[in-house]
RODO-2510 file (C-alpha; in nm, 4 decimals, decimal comma):
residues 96
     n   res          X          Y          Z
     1     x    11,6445     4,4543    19,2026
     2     x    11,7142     4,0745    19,1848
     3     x    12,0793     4,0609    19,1785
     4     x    12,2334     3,7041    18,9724
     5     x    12,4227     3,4694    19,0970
     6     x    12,6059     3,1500    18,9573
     7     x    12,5132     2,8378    19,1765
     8     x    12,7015     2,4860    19,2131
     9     x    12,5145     2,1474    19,3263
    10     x    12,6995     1,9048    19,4747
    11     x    12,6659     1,5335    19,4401
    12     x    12,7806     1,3495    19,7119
    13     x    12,9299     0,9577    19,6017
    14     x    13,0240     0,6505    19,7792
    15     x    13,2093     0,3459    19,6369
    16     x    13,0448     0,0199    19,5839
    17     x    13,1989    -0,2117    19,3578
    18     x    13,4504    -0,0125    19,1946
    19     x    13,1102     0,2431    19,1388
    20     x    13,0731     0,5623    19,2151
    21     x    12,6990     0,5580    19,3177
    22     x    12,5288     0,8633    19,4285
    23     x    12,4174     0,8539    19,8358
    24     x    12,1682     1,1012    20,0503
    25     x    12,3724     1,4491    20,0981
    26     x    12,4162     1,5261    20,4682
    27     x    12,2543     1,9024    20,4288
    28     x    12,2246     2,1706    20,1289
    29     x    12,3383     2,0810    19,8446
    30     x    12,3808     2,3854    19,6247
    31     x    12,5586     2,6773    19,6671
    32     x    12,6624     3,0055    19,5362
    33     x    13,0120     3,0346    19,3451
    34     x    12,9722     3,3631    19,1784
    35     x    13,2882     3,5334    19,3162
    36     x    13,5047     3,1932    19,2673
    37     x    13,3899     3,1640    18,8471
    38     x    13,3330     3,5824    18,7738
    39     x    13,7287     3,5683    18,9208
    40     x    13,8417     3,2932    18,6169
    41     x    13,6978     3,5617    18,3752
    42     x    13,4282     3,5084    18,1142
    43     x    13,5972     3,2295    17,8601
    44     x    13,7318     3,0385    18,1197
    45     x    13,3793     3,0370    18,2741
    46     x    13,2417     2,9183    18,0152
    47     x    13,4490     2,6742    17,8981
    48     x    13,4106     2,5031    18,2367
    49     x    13,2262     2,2136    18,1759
    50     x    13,0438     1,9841    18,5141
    51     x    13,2327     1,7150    18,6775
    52     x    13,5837     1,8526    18,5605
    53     x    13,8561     1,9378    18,7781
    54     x    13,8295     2,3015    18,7967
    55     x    13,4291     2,2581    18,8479
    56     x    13,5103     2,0044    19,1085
    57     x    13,7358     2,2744    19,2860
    58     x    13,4521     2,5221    19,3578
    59     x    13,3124     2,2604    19,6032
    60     x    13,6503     2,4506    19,8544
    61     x    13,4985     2,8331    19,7251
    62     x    13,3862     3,0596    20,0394
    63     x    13,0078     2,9752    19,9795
    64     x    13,0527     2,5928    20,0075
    65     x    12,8796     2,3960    20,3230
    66     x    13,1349     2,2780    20,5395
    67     x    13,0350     1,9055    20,4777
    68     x    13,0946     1,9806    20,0972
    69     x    13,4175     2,0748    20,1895
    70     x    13,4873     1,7940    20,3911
    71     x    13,3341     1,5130    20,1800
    72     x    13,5790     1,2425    20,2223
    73     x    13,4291     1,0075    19,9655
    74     x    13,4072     1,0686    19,5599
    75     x    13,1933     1,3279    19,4334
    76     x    13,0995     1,6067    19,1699
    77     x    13,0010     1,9033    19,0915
    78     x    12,7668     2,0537    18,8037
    79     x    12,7730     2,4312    18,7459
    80     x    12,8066     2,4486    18,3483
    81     x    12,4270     2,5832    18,2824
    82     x    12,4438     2,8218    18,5986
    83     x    12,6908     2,9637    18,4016
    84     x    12,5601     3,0076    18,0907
    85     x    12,2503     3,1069    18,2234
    86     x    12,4523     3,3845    18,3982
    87     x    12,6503     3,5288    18,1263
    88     x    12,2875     3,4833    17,8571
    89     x    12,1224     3,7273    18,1444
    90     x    12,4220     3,9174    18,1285
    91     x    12,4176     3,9903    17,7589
    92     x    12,0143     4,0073    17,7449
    93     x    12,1056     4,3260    17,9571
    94     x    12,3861     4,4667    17,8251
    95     x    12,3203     4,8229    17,6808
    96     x    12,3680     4,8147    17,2817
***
């Protein structure tokens, strides 16, 4: 049985120029975050949208590589259609 899980990628950023330009991550970049958005509940979830605040805060969640964590520099973080995805398996499923 293939169990789902809600995944984050990371984009690691440096400033040049007043830019935030995407650079080489220093190891994995995505990670699973299922515990950290299944605890926000499902409207919450899904209202999350990629590079917001709250999505940016899963790069801290248990899962996270500790060089995500510690990324001094900017950054972001997409989850929104790992989400979706989730919860459209979850209803595909769901006894009627």
């Amino acid at each position: 049985m293939v169990t789902r899980r809600i995944t984050a990628e990371f984009t690691p950023q440096v400033w040049l120029n007043d830019y935030a330009l995407a650079v080489e991550p220093q190891g994995n970049t995505v990670f699973d975050v299922t515990d950290a958005v299944l605890e926000m509940g499902r409207d919450k979830a899904l209202a999350l949208k990629n590079e917001s605040y709250e999505a940016d805060a899963l790069r801290t969640s248990q899962h996270a590589p500790e060089w995500v964590k510690d990324w001094p520099g900017p950054f972001y973080v997409d989850v929104e259609q790992s989400i979706s995805e989730y919860y459209a398996q979850e209803a595909a499923v769901a006894p009627t």
